[in-house]
N, C-alpha and C positions, 0 to 999 in steps of 0.2 A: 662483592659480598665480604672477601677479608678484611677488607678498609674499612668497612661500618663495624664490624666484629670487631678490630681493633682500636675502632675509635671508643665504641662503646666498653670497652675495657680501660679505655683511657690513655691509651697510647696513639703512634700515628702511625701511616703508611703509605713510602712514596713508590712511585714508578722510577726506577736509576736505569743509567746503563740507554743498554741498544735498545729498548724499546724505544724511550722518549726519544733519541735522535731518530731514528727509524721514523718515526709519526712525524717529526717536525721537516722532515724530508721526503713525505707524502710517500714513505714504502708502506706494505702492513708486517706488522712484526711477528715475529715464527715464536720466540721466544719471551715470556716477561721475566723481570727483575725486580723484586720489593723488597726495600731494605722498612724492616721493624723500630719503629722510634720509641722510647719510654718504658717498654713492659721486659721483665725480665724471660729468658730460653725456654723456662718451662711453661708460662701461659703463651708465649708465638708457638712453642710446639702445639699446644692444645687447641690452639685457634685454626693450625696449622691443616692438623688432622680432618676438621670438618670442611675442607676447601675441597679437599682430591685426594690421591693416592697417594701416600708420602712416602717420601726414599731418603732414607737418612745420607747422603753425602756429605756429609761432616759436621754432622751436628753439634761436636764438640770445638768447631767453630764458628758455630751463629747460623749453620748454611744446612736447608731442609730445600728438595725438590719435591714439587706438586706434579702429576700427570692432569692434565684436563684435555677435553674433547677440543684436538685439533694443535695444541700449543703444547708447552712447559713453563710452570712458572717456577722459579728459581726463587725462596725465600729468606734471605737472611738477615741476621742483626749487624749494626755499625759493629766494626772493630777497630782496636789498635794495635800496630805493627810495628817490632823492631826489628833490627836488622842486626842478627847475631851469628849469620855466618855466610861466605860466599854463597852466589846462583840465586835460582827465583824459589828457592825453596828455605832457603837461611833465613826464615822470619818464626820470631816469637810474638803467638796472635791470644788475644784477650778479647772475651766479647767488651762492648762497652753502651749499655744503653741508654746512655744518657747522653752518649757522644751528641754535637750540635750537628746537623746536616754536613754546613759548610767543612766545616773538618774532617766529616766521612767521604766527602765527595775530593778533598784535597788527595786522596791517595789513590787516586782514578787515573790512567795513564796520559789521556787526552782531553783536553775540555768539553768535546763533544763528546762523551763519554761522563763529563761530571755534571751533566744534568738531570734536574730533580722531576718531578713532576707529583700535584697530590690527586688521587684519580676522583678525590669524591666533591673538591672544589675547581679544580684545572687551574691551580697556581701554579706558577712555572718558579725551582728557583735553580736559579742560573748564576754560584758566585763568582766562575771563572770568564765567563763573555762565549762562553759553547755557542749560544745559537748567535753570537758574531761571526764566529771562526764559521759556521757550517750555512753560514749566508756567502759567506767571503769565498767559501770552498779550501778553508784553511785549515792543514792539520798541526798543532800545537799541544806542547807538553804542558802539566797542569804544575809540577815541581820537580823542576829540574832533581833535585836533591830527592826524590821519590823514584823519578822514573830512573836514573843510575840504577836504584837497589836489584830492580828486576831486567834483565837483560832480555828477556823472550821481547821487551816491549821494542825492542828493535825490530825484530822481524814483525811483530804485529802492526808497526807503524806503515813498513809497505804493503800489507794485507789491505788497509784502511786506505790506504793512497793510492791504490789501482780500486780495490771495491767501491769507491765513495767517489773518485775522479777529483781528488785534493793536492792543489800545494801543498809542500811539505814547510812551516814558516823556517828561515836560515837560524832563527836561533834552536829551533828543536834539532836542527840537523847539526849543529853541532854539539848536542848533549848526546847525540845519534852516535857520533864519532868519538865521545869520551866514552862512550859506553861498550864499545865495541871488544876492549881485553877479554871482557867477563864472559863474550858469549861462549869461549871454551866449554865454559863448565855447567852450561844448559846439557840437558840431555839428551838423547838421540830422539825418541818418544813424542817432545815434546816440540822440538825442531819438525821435528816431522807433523806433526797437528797446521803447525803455521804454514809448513811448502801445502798442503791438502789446501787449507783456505785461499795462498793466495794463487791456485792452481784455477780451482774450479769456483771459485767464487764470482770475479772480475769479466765485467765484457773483454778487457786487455789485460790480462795481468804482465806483461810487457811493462807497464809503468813501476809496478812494483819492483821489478828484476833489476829496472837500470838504476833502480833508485841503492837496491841491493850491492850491486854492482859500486855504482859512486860513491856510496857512505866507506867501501872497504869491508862490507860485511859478507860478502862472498868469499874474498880472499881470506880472511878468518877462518870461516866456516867450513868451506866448497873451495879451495883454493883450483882444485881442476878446473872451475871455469876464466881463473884468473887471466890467460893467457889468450883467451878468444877476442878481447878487443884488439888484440895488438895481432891476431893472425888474419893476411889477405886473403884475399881470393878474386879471382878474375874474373874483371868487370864484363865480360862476356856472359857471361851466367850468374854475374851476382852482381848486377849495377848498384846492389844498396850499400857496398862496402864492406867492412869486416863480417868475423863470424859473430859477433856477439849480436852485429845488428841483427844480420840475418836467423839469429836464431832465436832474438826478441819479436822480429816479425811475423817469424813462424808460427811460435808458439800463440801469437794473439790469434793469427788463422785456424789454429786447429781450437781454441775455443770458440769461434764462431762454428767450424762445422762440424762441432760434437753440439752442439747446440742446436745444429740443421739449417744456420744460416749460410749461403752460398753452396749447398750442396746439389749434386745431381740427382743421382737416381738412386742414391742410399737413403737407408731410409734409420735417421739419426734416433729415433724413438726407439729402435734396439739396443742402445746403448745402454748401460745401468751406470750408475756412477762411480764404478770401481773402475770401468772400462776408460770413460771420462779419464780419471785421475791417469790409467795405463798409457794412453794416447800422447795425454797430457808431458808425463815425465818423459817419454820417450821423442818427443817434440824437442823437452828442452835438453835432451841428453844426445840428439841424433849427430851433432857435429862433434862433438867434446874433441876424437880424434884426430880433428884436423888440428888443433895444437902442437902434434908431434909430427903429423906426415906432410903438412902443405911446404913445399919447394918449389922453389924455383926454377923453371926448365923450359927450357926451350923458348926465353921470351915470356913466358907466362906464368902465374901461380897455378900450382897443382895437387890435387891431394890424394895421391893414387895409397889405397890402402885404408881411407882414413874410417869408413864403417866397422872395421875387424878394429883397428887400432881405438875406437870408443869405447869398448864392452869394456875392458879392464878402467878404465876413469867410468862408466857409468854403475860399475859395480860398486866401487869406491863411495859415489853420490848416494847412493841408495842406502848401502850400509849408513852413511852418517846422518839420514831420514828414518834410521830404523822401519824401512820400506820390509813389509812381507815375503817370503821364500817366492810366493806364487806371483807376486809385483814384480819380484826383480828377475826372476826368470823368463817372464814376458817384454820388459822393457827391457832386458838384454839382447832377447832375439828380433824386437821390432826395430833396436839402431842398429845389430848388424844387416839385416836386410833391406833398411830402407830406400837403400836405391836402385834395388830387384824390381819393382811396377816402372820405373824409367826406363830399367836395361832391356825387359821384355818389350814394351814399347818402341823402343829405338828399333830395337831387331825386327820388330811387324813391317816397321815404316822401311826398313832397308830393303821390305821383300824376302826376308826369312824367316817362315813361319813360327810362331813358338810352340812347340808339343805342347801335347795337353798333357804329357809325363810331367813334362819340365815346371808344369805348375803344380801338379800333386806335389812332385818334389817339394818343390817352396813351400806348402800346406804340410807337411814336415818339419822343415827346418824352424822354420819360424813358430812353431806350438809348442809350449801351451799358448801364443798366443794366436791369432788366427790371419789369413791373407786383408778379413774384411779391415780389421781394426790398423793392420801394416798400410791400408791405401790411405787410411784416412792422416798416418803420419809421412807418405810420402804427398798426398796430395798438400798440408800443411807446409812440407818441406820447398817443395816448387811455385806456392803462393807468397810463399813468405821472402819473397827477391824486389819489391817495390816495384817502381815502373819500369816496363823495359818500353824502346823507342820502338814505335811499330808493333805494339802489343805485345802481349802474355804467348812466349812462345808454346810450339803445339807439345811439348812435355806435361801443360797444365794438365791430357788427357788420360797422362798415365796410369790415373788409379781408377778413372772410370771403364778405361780396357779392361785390366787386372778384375774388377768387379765383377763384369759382364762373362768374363772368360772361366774365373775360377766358380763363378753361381754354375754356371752350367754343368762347370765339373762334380758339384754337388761336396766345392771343398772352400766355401767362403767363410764359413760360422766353425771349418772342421776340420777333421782329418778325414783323407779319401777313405770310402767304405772299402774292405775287404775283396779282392775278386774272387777270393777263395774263402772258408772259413773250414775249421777242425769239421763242425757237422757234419758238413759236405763230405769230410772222404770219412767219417763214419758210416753216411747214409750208403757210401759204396763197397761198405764191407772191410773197409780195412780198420786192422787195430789201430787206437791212440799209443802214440812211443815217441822217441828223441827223432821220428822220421819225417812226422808233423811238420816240423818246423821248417825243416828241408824243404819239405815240397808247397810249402806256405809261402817261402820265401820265394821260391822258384817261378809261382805263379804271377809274384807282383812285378818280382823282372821280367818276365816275358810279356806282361802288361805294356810296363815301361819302351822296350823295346818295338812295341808294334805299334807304339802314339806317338 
């Protein structure tokens, strides 16, 4: 409907951007992109208005959002961009509508990204070879000397390259590595926007990490993770090698089983996607501390300590993702507990029972976030080892114990209910006072001590 409205006005209108790749890689697209050819800001505004809902997102640079049933369509004019001061935000932006495609599409980070499409003929224009590269499964810069200006396109380059399952071409990787000074002066905000996609995006996002990793834009960035390829661990329990693999592993496990691939008897459709993302960061944050504790003793590597010794490098991470109060208070208490569903486990198997205190307890410690969300980053953690000789030892079952044990306690989604509460000694006659608390507390100890 916009595209005839704009035609009949006398201008044009293409599909850009994620849609048309999106289509020519048989996804459906959540989102459209239509850049306005020929007519000047104020007749796209008014054409604009009869589409949908319109939300001015910066209309003072060519860019109007539509709401429509089911999508967002994203409306804007070609512009032209100079580059007048560090970061992704040092540009001086002028609509231009006269601009020629090709030259709109030149300021597009990737070539699969600089394709055109007209929706009302299905000419495709293509002046960078996009639908080569995205035959090829190749990801490629569109101008070197463009994509320098914006540094986020570094991080977004591995977003695309675990999302998409692409090569990265060796010459884009190394404008990847000239470009890497500038990611200082990205923001925290915005750093953070790109960890969310290449988190929860990707069947692996593991490809993006190592890719993060080899460019040197972790050590930049996230320098805490720098020192995980070069720390051991003992092939006894980690035949796959260092920590970084191990924790590139991990993490690809726990987006399958937030997703509900490979799980048992949880049931991953209680997940919401903030929990996703919690899981997620706490996956790739649960070793951080073996950089500082793993020694060597006794003949083997060791890392006694090294869950407590993460929270201080995982606080560190979070802050530089400008991550939420209520994000990082959770993901701080899911890496210091996460190897509490093995410890209890281990002690079952040894023939020493675990109280059902000692799990309320842990439905404590680890909240705001919960025991259910902690199994699913230790069960992540103990799948994330490659193949062991003789199969997946029996610690794989750690979290489905813990599941099974803290459900019953009625402390998986929570904190243990009250055995006491204030009503209760109102309902027996005694006054509310500072004695409350006393005998509140007194009841949950005496709890504790009889389970």
């Amino acid at each position: 409907m916009l595209a005839e409205r704009v035609r009949a006005a006398g201008g044009r209108a293409l599909l850009i951007g994620g849609a048309v790749r999106d289509r020519l890689l048989q996804r459906t697209p959540v989102d459209f992109d239509v850049e306005i050819y020929g007519l000047p800001p104020e007749t796209v505004f008014a054409l604009a208005q009869d589409v949908g809902a319109i939300r001015d997102v910066g209309r003072a640079f060519g860019v109007l959002e539509a709401r429509l049933p089911g999508c967002t369509m994203h409306i804007s004019l070609p512009r032209r961009e100079s580059k007048i001061a560090p970061g992704h935000r040092g540009f001086a932006i002028g609509v231009d509508p006269a601009m020629a495609p090709e030259d709109a599409a030149r300021r597009r980070d990737f070539t699969m990204n600089a394709i055109a499409e007209d929706p009302l003929t299905g000419e495709i224009l293509d002046p960078f070879r996009g639908r080569a590269d995205l035959e090829q499964r190749l990801l490629r810069v569109v101008d070197p000397e463009r994509f320098r200006e914006d540094p986020l396109r570094v991080l977004r380059a591995a977003v695309f390259a675990a999302q998409f399952e692409l090569t990265v071409d060796p010459e884009t990787a190394k404008v990847i590595r000239q470009t890497l000074p500038e990611l200082q002066r990205l923001h925290r905000e915005r750093i953070g926007e790109e960890w969310w996609k290449l988190l929860l995006r990707p069947l692996k996002p593991s490809q993006g990490l190592r890719l993060l990793m080899a460019w040197g834009a972790l050590t930049v960035l996230h320098p805490e993770f720098s020192k995980l390829p070069e720390t051991s661990q003992n092939p006894k329990w980690h035949p796959e090698d260092d920590v970084w693999t191990h924790t590139c592993l991990a993490v690809d496990e726990a987006a399958q089983l937030t997703r509900g691939q490979g799980a048992e008897s949880r049931e991953p459709g209680e997940l919401v996607e903030e929990d996703r993302w919690q899981v997620l960061l706490a996956t790739l944050c649960h070793d951080l501390g073996k950089a500082e504790a793993t020694v060597w003793r006794n003949g083997a590597w060791r890392s006694p300590g090294h869950a407590a010794a993460g929270v201080s490098f995982t606080r560190t991470f979070l802050h530089s993702i400008a991550a939420s109060r209520k994000t990082t208070e959770v993901v701080v208490r899911l890496v210091r507990e996460h190897l509490q569903p093995l410890h209890f486990f281990n002690q079952q198997q040894r023939g020493t029972p675990v109280s059902d205190g000692a799990i309320r307890k842990l439905a404590h410690r680890v909240h705001p976030a919960s025991v259910f969300l902690l199994t699913f980053v230790a069960d992540a953690d103990h799948r994330g080892r490659g193949a062991f000789p003789g199969g997946r030892p029996p610690a794989a079952e750690a979290g489905e114990y813990l599941r099974v044990r803290a459900a019953s306690l009625g402390v998986l989604h929570g904190l243990p209910a009250p055995v006491l509460r204030g009503s209760d000694l109102v309902s027996l006659g005694l006054q509310p006072g500072p004695s409350f608390a006393d005998i509140l507390r007194a009841a949950e100890q005496k709890r504790e001590l009889s389970t």
